[in-house]
N, C-alpha and C positions, 0 to 999 in steps of 0.2 A: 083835416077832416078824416076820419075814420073811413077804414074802407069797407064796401058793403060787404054785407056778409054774402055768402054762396050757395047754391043748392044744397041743401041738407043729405045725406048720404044715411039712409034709415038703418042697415045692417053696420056699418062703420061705427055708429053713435050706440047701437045698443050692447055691442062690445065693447066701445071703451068704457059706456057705463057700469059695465057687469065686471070688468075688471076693476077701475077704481075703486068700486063698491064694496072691496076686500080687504083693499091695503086701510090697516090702521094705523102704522108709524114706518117710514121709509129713512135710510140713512145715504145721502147725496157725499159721497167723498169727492173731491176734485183730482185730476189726473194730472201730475206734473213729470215734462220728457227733463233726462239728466242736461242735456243742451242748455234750458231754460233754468233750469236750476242753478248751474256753473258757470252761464253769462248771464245771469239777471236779464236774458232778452224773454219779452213776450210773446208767448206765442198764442195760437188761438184755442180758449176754454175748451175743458172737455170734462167731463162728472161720470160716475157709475152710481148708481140709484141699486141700493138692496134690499128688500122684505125684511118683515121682522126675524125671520131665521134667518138671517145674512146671505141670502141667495141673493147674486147678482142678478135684476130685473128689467134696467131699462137701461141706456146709455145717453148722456146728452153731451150733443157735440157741436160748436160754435162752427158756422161754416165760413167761406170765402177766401180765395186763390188770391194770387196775384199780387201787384206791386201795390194799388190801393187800399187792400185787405190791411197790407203789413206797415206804411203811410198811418191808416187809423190806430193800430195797433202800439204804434210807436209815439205819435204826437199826442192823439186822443184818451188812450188809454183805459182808463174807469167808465170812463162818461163817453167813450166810444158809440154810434150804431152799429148793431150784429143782426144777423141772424143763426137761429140755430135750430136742433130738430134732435127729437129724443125718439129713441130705437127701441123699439120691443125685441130684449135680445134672445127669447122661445122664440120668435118669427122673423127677427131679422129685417121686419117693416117699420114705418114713421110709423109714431101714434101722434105726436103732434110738431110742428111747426112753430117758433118762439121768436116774435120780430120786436125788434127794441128799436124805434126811430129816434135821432140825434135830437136831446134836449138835456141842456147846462143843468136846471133843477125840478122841473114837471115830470121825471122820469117814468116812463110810461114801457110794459110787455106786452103784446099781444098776442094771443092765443089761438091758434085753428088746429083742425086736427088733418091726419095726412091726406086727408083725402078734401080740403080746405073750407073747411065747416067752422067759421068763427064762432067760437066758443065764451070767448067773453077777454077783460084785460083788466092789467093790475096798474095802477097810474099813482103817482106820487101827490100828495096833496099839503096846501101851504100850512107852514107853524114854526112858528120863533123858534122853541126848543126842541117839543116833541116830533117822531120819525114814523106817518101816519102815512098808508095806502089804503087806496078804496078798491074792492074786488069787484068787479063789473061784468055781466055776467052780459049775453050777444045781442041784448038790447038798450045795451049801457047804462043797466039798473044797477048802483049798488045792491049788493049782496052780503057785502061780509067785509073789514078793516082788518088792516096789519097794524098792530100798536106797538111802537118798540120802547118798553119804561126808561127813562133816564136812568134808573139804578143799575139797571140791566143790561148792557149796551148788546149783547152778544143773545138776545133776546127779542120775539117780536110773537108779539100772539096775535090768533087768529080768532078773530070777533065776530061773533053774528048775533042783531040786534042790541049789544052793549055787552055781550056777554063770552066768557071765552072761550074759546069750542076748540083749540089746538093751537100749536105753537110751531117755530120754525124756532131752530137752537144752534147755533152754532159752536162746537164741540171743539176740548182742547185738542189738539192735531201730535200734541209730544215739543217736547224741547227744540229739539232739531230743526222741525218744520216750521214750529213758530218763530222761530229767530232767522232761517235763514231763507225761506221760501214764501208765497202766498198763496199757497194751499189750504183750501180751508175743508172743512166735513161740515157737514148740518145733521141733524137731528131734526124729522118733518112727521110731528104728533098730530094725526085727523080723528082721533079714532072719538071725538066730539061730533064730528060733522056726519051729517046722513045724503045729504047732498052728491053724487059720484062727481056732478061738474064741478061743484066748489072745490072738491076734494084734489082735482086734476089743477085747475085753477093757484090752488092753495102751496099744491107740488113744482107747479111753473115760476112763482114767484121766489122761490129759493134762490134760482138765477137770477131775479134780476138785485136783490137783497144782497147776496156776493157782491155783485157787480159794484154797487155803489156803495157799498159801507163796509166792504173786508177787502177789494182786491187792493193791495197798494203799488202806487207808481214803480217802479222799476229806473233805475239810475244810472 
């Protein structure tokens, strides 16, 4: 069961509306420490999110300490639960909260913003072949599909009403990185969507699209 949602926060939501409301194509690069790199150990996600001029915008950073954190991290790995929380780095504050509960293949994100205002979630939905999400907005309406084409694996557009309003891309990373680490960058094209919540929504599910279809096991 889904958890209720929370007092709404009126000055929190018309900020982050009026922020998202701007960005029209963000580039998510993933952060890898030399450690991780040089023992194949996993450690816990971390992204830098930058505007169309390549200014660094936001930061998303996987959280939890401890022996069980690193337990998940090592057995569970892809299909691990997380949580994690994305930084507004002009202020230094959450703008949102990103909770993935443990599921083998209904893979489901959750969305709230820092001040814990459920915003909506991206959940995995069944198909033989094709790699379909339903954007769900805080009353658990769809709103909008992630469609990723079989030609395309490295591809996932962002659908509303049948039709496609932006994409999530995930970009070659160089020689290096693709051969020898799991580092990935994305490419996150809204500039379709008029929506600021889908738009933030749309920006969330990057993480969980890594998670399940680019990070590979570690050995």
């Amino acid at each position: 069961m889904d958890s209720p949602s929370v007092a709404i926060v009126p000055s929190e939501t018309r900020s982050l509306e009026t922020l998202f409301q701007g960005y029209q194509r963000l580039s998510v690069r993933q952060r890898k420490r030399w450690m991780e790199i040089l023992l194949s150990f996993e450690m816990k996600n971390s992204y830098d999110v930058h505007n169309e001029s390549g200014m660094p915008v936001f930061r998303v950073r996987e959280l939890g300490n401890g022996f069980l954190s690193l337990l998940k991290r090592i057995f569970l790995g892809p299909v691990r639960p997380f949580a994690a929380e994305v930084i507004d780095l002009a202020t230094e504050k959450i703008l949102f909260l990103l909770r993935r509960p443990f599921r083998f293949f209904f893979h489901r994100l959750e969305v709230r913003t820092g001040g814990g205002e459920f915003w909506g979630a991206i959940e995995r939905r069944w198909s033989w072949l094709r790699r379909l999400y339903d954007v769900q907005d805080a009353n658990g309406r769809v709103v909008a599909q992630l469609f990723g084409p079989i030609l395309k694996p490295w591809t996932f557009e962002i659908q509303v009403d049948g039709v496609t309003a932006g994409t999530i891309r995930k970009r070659w990373s160089g020689l290096g990185k693709e051969m020898f680490t799991d580092a990935d960058n994305f490419g996150v094209d809204l500039s379709g969507l008029s929506d600021p919540r889908l738009k933030a929504l749309a920006f969330a599910a990057t993480v969980l699209i890594d998670m399940v279809h680019f990070e590979r096991a570690k050995g």
